[in-house]
mmCIF entry with sequence, helices, sheets and N, C-alpha, C, O atoms, coordinates in Angstrom:
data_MODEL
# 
_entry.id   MODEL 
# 
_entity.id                         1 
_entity.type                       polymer 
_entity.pdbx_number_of_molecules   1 
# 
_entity_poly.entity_id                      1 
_entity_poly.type                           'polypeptide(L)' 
_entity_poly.nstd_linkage                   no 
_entity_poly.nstd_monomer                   no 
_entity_poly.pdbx_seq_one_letter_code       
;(UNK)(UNK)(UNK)(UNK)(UNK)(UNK)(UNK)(UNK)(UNK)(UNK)(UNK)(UNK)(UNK)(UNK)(UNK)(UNK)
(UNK)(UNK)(UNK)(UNK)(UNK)(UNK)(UNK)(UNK)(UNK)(UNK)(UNK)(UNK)(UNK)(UNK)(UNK)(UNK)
(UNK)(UNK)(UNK)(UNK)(UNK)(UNK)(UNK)(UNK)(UNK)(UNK)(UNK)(UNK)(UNK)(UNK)(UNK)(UNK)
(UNK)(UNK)(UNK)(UNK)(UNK)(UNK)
;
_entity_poly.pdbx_seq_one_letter_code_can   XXXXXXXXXXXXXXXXXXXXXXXXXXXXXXXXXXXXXXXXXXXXXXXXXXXXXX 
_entity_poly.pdbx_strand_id                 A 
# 
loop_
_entity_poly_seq.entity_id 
_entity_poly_seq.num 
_entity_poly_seq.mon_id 
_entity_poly_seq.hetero 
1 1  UNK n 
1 2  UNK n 
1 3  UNK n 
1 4  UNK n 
1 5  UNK n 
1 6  UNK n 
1 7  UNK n 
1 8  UNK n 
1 9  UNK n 
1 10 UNK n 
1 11 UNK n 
1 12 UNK n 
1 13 UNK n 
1 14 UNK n 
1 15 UNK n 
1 16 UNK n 
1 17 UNK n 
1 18 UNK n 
1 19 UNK n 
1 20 UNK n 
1 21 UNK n 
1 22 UNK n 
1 23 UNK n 
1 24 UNK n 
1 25 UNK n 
1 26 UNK n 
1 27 UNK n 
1 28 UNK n 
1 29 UNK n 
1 30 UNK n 
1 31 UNK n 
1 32 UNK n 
1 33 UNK n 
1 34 UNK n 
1 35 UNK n 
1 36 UNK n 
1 37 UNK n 
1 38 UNK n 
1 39 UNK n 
1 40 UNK n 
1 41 UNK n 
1 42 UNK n 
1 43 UNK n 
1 44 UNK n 
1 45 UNK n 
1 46 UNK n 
1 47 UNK n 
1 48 UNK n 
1 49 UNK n 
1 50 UNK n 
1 51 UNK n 
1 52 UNK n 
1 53 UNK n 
1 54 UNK n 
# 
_struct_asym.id          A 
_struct_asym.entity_id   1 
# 
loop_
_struct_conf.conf_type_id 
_struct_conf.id 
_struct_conf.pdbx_PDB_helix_id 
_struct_conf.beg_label_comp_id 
_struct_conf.beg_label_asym_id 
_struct_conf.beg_label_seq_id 
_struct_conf.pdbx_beg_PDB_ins_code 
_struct_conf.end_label_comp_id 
_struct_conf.end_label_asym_id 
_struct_conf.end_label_seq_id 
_struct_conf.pdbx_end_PDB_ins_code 
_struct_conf.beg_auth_comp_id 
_struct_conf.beg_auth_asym_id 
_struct_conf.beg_auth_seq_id 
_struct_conf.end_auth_comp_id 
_struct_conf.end_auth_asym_id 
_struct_conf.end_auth_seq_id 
_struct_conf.pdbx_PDB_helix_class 
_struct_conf.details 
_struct_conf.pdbx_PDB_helix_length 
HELX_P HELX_P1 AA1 UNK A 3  ? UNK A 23 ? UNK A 3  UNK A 23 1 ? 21 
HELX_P HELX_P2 AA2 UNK A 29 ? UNK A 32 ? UNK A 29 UNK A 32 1 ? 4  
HELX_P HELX_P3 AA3 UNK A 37 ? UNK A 50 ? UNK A 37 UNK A 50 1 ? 14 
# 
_struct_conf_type.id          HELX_P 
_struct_conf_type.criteria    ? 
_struct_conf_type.reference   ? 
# 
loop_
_atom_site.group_PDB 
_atom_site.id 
_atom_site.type_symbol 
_atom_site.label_atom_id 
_atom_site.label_alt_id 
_atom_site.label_comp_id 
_atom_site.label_asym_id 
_atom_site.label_entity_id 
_atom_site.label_seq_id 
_atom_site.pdbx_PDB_ins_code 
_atom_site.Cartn_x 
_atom_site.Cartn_y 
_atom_site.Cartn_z 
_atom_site.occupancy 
_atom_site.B_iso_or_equiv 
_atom_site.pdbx_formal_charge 
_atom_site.auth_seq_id 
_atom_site.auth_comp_id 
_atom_site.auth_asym_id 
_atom_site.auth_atom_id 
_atom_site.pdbx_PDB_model_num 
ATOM 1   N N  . UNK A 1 1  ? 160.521 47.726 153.997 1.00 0.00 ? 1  UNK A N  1 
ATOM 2   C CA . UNK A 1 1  ? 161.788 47.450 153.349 1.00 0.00 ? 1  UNK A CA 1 
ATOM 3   C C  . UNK A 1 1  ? 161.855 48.238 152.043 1.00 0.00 ? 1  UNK A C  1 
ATOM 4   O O  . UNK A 1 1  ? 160.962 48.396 151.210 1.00 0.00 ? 1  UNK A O  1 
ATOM 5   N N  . UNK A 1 2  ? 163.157 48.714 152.047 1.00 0.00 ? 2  UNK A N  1 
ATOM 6   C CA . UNK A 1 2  ? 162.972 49.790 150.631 1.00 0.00 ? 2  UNK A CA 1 
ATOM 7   C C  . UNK A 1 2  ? 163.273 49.075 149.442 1.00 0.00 ? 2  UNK A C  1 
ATOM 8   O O  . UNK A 1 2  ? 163.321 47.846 149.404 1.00 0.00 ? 2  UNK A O  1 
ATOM 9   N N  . UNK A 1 3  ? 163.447 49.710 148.615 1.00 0.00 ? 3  UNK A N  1 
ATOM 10  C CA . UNK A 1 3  ? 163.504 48.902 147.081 1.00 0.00 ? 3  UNK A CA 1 
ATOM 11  C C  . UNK A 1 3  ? 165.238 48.468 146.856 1.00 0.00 ? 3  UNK A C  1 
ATOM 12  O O  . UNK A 1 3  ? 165.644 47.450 146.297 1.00 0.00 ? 3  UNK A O  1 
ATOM 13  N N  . UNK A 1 4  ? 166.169 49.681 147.534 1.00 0.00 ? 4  UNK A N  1 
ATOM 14  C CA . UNK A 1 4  ? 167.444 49.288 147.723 1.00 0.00 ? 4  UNK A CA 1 
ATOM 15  C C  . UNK A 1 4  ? 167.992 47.976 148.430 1.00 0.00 ? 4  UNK A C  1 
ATOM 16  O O  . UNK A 1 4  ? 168.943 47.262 148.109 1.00 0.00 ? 4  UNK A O  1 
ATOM 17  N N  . UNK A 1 5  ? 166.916 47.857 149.710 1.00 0.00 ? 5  UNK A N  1 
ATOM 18  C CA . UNK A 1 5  ? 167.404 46.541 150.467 1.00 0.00 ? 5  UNK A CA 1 
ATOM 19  C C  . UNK A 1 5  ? 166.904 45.550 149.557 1.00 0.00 ? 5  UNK A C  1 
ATOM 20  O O  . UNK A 1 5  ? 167.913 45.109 149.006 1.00 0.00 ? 5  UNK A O  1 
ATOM 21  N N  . UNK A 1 6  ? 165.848 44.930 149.076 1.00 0.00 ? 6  UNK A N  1 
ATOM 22  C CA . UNK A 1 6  ? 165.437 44.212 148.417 1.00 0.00 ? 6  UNK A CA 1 
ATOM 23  C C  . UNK A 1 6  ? 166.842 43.481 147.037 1.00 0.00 ? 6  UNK A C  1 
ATOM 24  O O  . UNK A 1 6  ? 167.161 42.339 146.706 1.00 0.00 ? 6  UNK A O  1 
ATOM 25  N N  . UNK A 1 7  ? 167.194 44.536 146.717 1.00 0.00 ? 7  UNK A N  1 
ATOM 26  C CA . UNK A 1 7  ? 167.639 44.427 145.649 1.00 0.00 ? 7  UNK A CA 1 
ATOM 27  C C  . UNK A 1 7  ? 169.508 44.378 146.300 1.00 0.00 ? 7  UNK A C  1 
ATOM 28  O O  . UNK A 1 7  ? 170.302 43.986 145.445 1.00 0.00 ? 7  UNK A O  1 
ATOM 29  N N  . UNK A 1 8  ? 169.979 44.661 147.365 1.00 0.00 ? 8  UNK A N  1 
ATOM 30  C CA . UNK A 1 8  ? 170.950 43.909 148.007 1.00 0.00 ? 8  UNK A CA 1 
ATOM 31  C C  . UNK A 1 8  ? 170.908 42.804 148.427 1.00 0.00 ? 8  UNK A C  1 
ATOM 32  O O  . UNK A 1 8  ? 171.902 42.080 148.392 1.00 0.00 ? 8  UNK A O  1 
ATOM 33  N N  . UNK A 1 9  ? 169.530 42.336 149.018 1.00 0.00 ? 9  UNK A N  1 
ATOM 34  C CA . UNK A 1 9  ? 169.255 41.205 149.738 1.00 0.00 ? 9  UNK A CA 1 
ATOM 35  C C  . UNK A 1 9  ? 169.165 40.091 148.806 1.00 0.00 ? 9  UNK A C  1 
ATOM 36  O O  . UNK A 1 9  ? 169.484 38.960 149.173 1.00 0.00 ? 9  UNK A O  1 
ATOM 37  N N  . UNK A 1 10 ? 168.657 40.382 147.354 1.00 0.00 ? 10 UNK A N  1 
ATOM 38  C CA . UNK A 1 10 ? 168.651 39.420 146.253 1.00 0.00 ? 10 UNK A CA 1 
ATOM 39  C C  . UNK A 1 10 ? 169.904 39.449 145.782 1.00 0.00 ? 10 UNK A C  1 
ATOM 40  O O  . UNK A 1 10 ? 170.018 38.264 145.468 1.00 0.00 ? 10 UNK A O  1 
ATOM 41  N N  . UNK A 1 11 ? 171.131 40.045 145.452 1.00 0.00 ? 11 UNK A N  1 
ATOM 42  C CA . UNK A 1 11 ? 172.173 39.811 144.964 1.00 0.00 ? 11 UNK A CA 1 
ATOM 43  C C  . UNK A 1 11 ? 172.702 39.047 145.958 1.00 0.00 ? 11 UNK A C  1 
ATOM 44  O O  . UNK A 1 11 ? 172.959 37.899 145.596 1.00 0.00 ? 11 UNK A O  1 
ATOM 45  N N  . UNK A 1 12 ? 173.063 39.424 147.610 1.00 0.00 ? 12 UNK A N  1 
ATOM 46  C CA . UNK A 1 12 ? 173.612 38.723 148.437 1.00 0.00 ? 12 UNK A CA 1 
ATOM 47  C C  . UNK A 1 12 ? 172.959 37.285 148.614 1.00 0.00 ? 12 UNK A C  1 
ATOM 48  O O  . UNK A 1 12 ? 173.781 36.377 148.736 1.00 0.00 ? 12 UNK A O  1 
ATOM 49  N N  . UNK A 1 13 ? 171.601 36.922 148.650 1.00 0.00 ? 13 UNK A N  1 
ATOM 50  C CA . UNK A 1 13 ? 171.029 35.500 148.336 1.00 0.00 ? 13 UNK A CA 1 
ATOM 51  C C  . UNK A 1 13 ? 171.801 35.060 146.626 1.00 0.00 ? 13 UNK A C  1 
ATOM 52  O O  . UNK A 1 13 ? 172.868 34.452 146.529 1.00 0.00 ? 13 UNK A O  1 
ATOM 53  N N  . UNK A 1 14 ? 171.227 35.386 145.805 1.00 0.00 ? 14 UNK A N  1 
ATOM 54  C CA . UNK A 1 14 ? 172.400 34.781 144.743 1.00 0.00 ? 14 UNK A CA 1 
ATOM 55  C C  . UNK A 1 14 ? 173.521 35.152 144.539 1.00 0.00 ? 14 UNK A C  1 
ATOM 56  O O  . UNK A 1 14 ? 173.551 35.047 143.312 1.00 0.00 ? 14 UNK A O  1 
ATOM 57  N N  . UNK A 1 15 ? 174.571 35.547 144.853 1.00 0.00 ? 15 UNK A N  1 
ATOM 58  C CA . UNK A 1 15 ? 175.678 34.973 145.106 1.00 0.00 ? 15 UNK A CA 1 
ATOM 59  C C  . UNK A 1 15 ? 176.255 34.273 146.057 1.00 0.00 ? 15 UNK A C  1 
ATOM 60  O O  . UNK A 1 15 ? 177.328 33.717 145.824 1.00 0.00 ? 15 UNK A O  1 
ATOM 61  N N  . UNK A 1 16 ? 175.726 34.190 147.130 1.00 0.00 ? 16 UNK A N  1 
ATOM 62  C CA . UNK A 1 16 ? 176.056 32.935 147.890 1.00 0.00 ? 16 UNK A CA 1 
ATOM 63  C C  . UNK A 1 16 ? 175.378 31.634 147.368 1.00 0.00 ? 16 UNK A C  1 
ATOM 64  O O  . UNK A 1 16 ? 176.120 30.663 147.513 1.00 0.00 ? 16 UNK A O  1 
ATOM 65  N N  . UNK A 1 17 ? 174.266 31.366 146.843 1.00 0.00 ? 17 UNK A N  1 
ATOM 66  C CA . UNK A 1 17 ? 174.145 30.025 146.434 1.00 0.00 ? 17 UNK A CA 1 
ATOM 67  C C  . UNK A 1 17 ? 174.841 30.122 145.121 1.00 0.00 ? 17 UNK A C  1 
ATOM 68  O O  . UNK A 1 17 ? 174.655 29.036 144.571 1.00 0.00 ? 17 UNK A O  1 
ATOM 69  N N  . UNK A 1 18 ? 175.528 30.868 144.378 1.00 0.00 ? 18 UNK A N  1 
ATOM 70  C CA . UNK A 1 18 ? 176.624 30.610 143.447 1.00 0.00 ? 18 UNK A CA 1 
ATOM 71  C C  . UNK A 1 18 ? 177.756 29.698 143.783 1.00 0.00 ? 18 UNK A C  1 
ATOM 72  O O  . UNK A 1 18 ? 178.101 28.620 143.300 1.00 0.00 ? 18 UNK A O  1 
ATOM 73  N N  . UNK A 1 19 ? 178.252 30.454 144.777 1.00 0.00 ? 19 UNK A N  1 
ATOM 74  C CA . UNK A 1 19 ? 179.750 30.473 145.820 1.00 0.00 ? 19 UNK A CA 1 
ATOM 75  C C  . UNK A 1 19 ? 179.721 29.088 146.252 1.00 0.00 ? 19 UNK A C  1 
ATOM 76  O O  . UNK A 1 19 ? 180.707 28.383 146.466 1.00 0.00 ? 19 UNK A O  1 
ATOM 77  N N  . UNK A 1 20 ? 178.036 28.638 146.402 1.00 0.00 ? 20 UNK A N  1 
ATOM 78  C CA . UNK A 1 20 ? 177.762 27.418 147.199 1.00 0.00 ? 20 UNK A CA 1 
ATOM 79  C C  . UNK A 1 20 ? 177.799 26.311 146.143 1.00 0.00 ? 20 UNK A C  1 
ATOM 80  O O  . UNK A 1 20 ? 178.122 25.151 146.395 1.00 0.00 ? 20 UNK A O  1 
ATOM 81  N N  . UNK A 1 21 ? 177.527 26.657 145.234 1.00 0.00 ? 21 UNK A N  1 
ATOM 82  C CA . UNK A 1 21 ? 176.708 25.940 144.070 1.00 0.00 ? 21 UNK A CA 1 
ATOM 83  C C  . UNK A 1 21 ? 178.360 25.377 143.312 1.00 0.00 ? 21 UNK A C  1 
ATOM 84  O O  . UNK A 1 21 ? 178.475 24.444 142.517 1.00 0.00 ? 21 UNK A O  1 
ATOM 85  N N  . UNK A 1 22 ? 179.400 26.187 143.800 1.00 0.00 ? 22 UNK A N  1 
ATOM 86  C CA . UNK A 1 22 ? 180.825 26.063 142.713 1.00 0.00 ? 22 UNK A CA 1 
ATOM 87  C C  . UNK A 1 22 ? 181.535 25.899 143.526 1.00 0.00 ? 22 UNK A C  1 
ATOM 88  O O  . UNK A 1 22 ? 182.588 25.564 142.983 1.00 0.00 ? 22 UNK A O  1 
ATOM 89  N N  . UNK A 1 23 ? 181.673 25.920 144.703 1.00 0.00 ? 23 UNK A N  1 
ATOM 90  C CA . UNK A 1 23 ? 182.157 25.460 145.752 1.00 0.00 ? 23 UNK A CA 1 
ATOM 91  C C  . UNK A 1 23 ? 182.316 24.009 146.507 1.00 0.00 ? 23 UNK A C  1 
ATOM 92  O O  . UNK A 1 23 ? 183.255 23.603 147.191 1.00 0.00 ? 23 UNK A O  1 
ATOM 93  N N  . UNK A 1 24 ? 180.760 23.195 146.058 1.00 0.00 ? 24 UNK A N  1 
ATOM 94  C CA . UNK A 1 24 ? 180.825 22.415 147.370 1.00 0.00 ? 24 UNK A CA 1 
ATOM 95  C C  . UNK A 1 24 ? 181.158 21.175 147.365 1.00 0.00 ? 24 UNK A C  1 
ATOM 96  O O  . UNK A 1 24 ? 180.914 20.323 148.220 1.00 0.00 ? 24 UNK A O  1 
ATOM 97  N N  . UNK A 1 25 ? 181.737 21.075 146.360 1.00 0.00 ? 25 UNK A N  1 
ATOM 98  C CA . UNK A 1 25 ? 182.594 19.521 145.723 1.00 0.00 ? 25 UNK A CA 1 
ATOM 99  C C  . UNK A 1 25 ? 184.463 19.707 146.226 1.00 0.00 ? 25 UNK A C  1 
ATOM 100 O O  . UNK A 1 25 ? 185.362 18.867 146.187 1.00 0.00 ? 25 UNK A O  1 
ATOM 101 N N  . UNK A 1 26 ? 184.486 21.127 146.658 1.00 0.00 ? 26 UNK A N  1 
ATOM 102 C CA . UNK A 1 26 ? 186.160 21.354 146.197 1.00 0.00 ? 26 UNK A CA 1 
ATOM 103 C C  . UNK A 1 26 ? 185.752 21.469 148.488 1.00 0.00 ? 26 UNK A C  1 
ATOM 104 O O  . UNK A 1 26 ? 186.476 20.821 149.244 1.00 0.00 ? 26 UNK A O  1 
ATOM 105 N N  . UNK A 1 27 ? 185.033 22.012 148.833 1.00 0.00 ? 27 UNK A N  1 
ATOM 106 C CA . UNK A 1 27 ? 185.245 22.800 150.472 1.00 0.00 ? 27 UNK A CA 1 
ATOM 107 C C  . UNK A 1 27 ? 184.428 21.291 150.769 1.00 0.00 ? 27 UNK A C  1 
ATOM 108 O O  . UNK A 1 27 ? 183.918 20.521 149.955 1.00 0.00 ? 27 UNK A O  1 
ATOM 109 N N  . UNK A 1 28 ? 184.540 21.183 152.570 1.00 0.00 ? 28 UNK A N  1 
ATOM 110 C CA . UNK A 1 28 ? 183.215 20.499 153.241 1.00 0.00 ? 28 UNK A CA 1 
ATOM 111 C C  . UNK A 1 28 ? 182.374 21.853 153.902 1.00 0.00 ? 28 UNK A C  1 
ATOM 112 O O  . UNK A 1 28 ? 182.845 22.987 153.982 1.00 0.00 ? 28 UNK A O  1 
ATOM 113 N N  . UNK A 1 29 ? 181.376 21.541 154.229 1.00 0.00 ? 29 UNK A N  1 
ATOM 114 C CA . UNK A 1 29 ? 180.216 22.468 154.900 1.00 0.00 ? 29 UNK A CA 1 
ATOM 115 C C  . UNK A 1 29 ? 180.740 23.319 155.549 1.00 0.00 ? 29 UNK A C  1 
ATOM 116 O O  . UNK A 1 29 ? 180.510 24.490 155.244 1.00 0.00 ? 29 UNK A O  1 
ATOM 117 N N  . UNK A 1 30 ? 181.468 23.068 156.472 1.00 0.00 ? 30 UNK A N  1 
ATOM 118 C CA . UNK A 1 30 ? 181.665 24.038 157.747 1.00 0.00 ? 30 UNK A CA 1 
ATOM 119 C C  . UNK A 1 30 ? 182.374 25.474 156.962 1.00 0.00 ? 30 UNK A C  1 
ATOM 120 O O  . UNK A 1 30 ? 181.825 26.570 156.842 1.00 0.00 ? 30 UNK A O  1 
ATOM 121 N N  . UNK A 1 31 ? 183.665 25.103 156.516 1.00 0.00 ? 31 UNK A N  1 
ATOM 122 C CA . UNK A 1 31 ? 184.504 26.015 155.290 1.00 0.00 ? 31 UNK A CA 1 
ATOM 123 C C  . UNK A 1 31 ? 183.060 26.914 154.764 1.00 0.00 ? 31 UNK A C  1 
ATOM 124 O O  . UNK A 1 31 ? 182.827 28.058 155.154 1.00 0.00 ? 31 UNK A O  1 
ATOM 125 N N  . UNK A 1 32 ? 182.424 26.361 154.083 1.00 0.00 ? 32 UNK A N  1 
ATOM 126 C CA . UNK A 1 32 ? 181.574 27.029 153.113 1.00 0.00 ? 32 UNK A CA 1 
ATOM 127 C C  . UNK A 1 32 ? 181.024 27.720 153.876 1.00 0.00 ? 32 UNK A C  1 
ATOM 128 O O  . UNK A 1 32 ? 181.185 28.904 153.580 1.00 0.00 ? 32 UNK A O  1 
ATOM 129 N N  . UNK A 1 33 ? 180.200 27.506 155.087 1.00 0.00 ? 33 UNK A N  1 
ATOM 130 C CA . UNK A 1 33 ? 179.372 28.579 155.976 1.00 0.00 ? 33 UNK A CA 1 
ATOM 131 C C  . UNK A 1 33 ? 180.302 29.138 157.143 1.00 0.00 ? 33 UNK A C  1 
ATOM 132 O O  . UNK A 1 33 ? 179.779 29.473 158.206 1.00 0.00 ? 33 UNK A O  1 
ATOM 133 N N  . UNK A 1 34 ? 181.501 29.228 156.977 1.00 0.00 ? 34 UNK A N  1 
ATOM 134 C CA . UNK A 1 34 ? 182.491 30.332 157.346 1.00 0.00 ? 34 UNK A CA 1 
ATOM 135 C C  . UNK A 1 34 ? 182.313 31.378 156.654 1.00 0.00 ? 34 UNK A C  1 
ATOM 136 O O  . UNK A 1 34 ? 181.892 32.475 157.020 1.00 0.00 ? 34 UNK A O  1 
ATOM 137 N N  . UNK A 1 35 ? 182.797 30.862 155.150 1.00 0.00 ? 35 UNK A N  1 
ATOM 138 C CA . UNK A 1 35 ? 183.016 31.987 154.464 1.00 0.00 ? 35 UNK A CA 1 
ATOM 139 C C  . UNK A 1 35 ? 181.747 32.277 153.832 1.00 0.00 ? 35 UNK A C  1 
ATOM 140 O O  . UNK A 1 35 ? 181.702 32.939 152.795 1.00 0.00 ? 35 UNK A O  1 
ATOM 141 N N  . UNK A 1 36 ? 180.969 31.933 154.260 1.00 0.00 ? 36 UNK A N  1 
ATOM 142 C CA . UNK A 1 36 ? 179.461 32.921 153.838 1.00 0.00 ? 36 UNK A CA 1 
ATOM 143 C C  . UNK A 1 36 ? 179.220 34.030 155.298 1.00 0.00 ? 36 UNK A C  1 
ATOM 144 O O  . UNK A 1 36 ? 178.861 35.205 155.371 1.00 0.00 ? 36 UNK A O  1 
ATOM 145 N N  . UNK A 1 37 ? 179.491 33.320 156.026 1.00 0.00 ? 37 UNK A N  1 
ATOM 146 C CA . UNK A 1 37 ? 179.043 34.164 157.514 1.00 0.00 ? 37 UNK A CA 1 
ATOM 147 C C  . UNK A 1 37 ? 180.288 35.620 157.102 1.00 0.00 ? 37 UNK A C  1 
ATOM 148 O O  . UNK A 1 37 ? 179.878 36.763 157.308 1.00 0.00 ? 37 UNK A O  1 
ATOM 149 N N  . UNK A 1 38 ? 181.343 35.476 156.694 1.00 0.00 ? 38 UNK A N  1 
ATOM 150 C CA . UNK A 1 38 ? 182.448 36.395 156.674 1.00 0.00 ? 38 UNK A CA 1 
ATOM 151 C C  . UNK A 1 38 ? 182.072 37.201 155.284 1.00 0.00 ? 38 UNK A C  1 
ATOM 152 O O  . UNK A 1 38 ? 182.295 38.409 155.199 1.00 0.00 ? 38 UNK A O  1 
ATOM 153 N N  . UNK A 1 39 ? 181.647 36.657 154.502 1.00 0.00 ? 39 UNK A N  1 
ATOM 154 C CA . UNK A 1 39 ? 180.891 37.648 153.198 1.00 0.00 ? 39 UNK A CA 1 
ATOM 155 C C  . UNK A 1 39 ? 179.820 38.195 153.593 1.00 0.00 ? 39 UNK A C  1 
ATOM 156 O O  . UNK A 1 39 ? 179.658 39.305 153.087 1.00 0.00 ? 39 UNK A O  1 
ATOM 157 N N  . UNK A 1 40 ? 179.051 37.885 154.264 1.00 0.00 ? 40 UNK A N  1 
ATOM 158 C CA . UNK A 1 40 ? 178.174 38.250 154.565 1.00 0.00 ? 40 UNK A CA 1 
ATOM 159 C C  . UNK A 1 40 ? 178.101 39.215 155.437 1.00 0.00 ? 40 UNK A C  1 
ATOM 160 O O  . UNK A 1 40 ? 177.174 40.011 155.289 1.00 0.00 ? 40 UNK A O  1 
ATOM 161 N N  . UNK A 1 41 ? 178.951 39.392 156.460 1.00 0.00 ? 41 UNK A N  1 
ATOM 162 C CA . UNK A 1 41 ? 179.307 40.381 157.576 1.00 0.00 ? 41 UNK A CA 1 
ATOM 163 C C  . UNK A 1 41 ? 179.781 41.850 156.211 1.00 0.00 ? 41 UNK A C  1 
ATOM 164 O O  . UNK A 1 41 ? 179.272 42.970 156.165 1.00 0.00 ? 41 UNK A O  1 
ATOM 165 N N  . UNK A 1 42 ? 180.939 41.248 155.226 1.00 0.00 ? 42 UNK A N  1 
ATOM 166 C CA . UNK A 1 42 ? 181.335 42.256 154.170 1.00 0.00 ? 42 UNK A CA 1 
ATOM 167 C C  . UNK A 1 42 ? 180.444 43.074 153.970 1.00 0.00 ? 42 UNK A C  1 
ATOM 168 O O  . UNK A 1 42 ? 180.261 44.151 154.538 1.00 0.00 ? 42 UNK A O  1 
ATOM 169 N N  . UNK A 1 43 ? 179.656 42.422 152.871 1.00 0.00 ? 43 UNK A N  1 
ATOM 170 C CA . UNK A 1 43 ? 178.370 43.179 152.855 1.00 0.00 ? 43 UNK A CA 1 
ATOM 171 C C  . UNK A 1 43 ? 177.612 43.817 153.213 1.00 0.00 ? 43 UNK A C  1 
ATOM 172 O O  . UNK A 1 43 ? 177.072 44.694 152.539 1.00 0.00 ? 43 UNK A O  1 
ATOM 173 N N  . UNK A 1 44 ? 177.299 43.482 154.678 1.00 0.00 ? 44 UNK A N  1 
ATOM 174 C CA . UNK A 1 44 ? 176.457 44.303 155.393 1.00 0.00 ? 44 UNK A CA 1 
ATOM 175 C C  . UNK A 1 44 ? 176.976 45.545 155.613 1.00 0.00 ? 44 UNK A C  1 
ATOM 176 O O  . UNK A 1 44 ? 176.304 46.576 155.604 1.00 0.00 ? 44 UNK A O  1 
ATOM 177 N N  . UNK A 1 45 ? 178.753 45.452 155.911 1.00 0.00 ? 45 UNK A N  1 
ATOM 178 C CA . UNK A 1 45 ? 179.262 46.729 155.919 1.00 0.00 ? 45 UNK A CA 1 
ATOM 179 C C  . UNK A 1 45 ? 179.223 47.278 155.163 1.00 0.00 ? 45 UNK A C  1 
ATOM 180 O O  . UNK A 1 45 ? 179.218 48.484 155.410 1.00 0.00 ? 45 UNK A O  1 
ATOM 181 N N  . UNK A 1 46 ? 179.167 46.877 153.750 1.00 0.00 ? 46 UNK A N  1 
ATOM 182 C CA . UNK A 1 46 ? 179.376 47.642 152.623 1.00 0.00 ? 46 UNK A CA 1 
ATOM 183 C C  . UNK A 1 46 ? 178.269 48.669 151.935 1.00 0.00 ? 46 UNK A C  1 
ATOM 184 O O  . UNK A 1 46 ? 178.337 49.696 151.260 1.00 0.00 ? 46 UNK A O  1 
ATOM 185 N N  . UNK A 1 47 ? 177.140 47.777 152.509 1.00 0.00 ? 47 UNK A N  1 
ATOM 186 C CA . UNK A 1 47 ? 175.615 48.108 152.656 1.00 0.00 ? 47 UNK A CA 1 
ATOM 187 C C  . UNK A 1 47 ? 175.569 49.285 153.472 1.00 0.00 ? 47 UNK A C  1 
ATOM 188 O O  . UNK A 1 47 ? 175.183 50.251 152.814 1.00 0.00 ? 47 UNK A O  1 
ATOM 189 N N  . UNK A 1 48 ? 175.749 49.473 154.320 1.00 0.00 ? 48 UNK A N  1 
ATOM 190 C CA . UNK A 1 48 ? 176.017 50.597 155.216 1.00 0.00 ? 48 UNK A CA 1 
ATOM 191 C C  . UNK A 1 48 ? 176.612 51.661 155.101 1.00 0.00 ? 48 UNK A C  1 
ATOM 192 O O  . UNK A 1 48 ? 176.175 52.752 155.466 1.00 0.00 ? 48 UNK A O  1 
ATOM 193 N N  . UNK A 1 49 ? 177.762 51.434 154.535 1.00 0.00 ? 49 UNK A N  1 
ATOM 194 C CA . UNK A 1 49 ? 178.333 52.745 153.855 1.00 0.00 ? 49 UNK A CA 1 
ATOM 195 C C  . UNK A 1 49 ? 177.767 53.051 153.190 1.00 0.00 ? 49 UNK A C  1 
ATOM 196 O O  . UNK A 1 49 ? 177.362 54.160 153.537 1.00 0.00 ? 49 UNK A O  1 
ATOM 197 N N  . UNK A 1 50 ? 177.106 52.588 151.648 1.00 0.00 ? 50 UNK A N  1 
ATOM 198 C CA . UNK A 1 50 ? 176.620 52.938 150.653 1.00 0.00 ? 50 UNK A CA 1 
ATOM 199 C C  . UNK A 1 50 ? 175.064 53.756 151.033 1.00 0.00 ? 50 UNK A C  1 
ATOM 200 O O  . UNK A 1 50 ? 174.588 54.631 150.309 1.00 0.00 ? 50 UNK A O  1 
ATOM 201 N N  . UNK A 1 51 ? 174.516 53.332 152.124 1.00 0.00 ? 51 UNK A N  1 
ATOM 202 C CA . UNK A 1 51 ? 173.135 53.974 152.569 1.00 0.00 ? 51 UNK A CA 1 
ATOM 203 C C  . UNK A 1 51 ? 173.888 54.945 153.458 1.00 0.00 ? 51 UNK A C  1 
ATOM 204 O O  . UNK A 1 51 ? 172.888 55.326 154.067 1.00 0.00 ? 51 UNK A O  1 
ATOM 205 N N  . UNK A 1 52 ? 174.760 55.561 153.943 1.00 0.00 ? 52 UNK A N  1 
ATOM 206 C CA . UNK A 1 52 ? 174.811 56.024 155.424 1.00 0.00 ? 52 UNK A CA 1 
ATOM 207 C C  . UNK A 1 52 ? 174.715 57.595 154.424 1.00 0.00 ? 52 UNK A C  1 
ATOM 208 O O  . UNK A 1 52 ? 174.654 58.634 155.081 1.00 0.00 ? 52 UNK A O  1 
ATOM 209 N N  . UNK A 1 53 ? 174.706 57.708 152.839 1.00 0.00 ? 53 UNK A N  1 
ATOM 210 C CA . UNK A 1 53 ? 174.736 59.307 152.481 1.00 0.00 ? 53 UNK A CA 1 
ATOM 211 C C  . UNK A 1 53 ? 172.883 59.600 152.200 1.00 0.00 ? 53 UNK A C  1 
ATOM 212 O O  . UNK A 1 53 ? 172.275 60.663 152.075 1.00 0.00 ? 53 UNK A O  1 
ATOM 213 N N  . UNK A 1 54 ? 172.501 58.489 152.181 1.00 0.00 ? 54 UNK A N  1 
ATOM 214 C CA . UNK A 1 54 ? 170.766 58.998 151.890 1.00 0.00 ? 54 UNK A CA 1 
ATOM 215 C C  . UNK A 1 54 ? 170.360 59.509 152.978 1.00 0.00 ? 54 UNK A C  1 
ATOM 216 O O  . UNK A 1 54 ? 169.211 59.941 153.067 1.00 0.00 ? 54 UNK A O  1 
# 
């Protein structure tokens, strides 16, 4: 694992337990791990673009 994934994989772990953390009084569960599964898909794309020039 390179030093880039590491360091996506730690922002994407904390900000979802942010999202989760400020979230979970106002959503119920299911809501919340929607929209993590759908940020999370974001990301990965976004991840991808950003590596696809190295």
């Amino acid at each position: 694992m390179g030093k880039g994934n590491i360091i996506w994989l730690g922002a994407v772990i904390g900000f979802s337990a942010l999202l989760v953390w400020l979230l979970q009084d106002v959503m119920p569960f299911w809501m919340l791990s929607i929209i993590l599964l759908l940020l999370g898909g974001l990301l990965g794309n976004l991840q991808r673009k950003f590596n696809k020039d190295t």
